[in-house]
N, C-alpha and C positions, 0 to 999 in steps of 0.2 A: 414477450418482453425480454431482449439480451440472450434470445436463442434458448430462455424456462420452458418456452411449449412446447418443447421439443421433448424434453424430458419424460419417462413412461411413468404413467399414475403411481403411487398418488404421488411419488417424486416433484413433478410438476409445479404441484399445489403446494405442495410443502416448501419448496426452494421460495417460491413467490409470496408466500405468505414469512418467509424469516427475514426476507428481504424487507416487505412491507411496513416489520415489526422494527425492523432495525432503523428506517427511517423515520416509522412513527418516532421512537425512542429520542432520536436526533430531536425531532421537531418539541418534541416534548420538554427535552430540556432546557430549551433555549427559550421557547416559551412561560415555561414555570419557573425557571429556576433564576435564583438573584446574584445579581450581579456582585463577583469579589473581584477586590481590587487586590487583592494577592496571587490570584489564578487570571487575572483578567480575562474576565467572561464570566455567562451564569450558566453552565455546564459543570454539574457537578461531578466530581468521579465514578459515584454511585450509579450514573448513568450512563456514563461512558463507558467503561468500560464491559457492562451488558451485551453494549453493539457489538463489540470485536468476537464475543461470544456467539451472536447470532449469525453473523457473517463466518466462523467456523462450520457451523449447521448450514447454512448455505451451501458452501464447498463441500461438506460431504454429500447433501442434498444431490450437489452436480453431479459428483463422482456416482451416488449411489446410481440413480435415474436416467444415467444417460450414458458416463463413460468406461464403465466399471467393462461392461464385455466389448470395447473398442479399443483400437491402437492408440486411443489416448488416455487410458487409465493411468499410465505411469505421471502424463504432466498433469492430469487432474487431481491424485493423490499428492503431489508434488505442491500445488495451488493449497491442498488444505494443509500441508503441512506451514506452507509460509505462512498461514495467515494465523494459523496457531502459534507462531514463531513470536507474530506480529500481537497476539495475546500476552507472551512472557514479557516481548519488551514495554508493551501498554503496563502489567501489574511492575516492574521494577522503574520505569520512570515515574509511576504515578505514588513511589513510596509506600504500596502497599505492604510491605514488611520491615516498613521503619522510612528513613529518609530515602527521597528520588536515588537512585544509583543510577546513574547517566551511561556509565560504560559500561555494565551487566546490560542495560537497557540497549547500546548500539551495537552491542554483541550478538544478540535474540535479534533484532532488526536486520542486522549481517548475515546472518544464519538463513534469514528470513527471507533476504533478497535473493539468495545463492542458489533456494528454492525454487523460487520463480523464475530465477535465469536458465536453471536447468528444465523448469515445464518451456518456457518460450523455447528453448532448445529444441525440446519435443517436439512445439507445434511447428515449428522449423524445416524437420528432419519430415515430418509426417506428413503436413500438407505441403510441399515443396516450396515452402517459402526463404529459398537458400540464395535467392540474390544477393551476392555481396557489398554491391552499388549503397540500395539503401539500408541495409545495417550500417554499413560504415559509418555513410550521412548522418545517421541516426544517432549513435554515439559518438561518434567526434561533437558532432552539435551539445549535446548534452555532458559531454564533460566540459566543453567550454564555460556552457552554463555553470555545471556544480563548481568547476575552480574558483567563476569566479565570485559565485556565494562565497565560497569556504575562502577565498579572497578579505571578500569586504567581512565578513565577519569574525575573522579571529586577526586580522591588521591590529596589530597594540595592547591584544589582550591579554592579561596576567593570568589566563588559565594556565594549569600546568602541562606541560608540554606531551606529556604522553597523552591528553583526553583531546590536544589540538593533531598530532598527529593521528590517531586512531578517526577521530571527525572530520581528516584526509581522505583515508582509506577506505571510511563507510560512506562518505561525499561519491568516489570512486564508483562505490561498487552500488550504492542505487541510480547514479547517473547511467551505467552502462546496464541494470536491469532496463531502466526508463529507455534510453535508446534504443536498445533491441526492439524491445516493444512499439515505438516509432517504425522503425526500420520494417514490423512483420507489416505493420498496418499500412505501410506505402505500397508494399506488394498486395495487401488482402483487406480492402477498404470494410470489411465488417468486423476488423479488428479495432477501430479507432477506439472502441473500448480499452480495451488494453494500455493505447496510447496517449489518451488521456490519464486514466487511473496512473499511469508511471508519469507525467507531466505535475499531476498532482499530490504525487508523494515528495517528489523532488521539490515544489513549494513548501507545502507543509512543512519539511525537515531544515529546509533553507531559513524558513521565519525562526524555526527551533535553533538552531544556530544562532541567528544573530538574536533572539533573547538569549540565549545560553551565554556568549562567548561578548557581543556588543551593548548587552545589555538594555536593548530594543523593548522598548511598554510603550504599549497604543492601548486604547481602550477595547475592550473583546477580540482582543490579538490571540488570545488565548482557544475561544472559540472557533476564532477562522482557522486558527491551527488543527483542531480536534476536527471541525467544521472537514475540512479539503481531505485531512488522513482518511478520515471514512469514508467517504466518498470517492478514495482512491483505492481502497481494501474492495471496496463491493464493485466497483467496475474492473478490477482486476481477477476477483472471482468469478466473476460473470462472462468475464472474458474464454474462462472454459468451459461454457456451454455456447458462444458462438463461436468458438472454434470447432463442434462438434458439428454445426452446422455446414460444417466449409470441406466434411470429410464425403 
């Protein structure tokens, strides 16, 4: 499953089983929990933020069980570093030490990307996936996209000008993680993981914008948000053990 059985015991089992938990968790919440019309959705914090925790375990799982003695230790340590990254910015936008902090939060996110741009690097350099053609394809496409979110979503808005230009620059810099990640997967079609997982962060962050900035409420808009982020963190992590597979 996503290149886990690859991994040497009990690594294996361990990776597939925090994965599994982390899904449970998901399905858990959504299922149990009640619907606020402040958070829109019934996904509570308490539960969310669990997963981003598991999905850390995960990426080490990778790193421990499969890449730690191969040429891709450095992007697979690099993958847990993001997704840990991707843990500070879940605890500061979620207000866990007082109110959401939005720009502490797309700074840890930033950080967090930067991570993963330098592991896709990696799998770059190492499986020779150095066509220039379709990276380029790949990110031009996707900053068209991210402009024109960060377009329609900050057109008229009275947010203060430094949290609309910084939500340029992080627009920016996941759109060109997400491309890359496009870009390996036209060269090395068992990456689509990858390329999804960067397809679905770049939603997720997009809906987060225009609540942030357009002030967008749909009913469990909230969910789909939390919904797509995790599901873009665990196909991005997983993405370094099918890259292991392709060595």
């Amino acid at each position: 499953m996503l290149g886990l059985d690859r991994l040497t015991a009990p690594w294996g089992t361990i990776a597939l089983l925090l994965l599994l938990a982390a899904a449970a968790l998901l399905v858990y919440a959504l299922a149990r929990g009640r619907y606020d019309s402040d958070r829109l959705g019934r996904m509570a914090k308490r539960h969310e933020l669990p997963q981003t925790v598991l999905l850390i375990g995960l990426a080490a799982a990778i790193w421990l069980g499969g890449a730690r003695d191969t040429a891709l230790s450095t992007a697979a340590a690099l993958v847990t570093l993001g997704v840990a990254l991707g843990f500070v910015g879940d605890v500061f936008m979620a207000g866990v030490f007082g109110e959401p902090d939005v720009i502490r939060g797309m700074l840890a996110f930033g950080l967090g990307h930067i991570a993963y741009l330098l592991a896709l690097r990696e799998y770059a350099t190492i499986l020779g996936l150095t066509n220039a053609a379709p990276l380029l394809v790949g990110v031009v496409l996707l900053w068209v996209v991210g402009l024109l979110l960060w377009w329609g979503a900050t057109r008229g808005s009275s947010a203060p000008r430094i949290m609309v230009a910084l939500s340029l620059v992080y627009g920016l810099l996941l759109a060109t993680m997400a491309g890359v990640a496009v870009g390996l997967a036209l060269q090395a079609l068992p990456l689509w993981s990858l390329a999804i997982g960067g397809l679905l962060f770049v939603l997720s962050d997009g809906l987060i914008a225009m609540r942030l900035f357009a002030g967008l409420r749909r009913a469990y808009l909230g969910d789909v948000i939390w919904g797509t982020y995790i599901v873009a963190q665990a196909l991005i992590v997983t993405g370094a053990a099918v890259a292991l597979t392709l060595l």
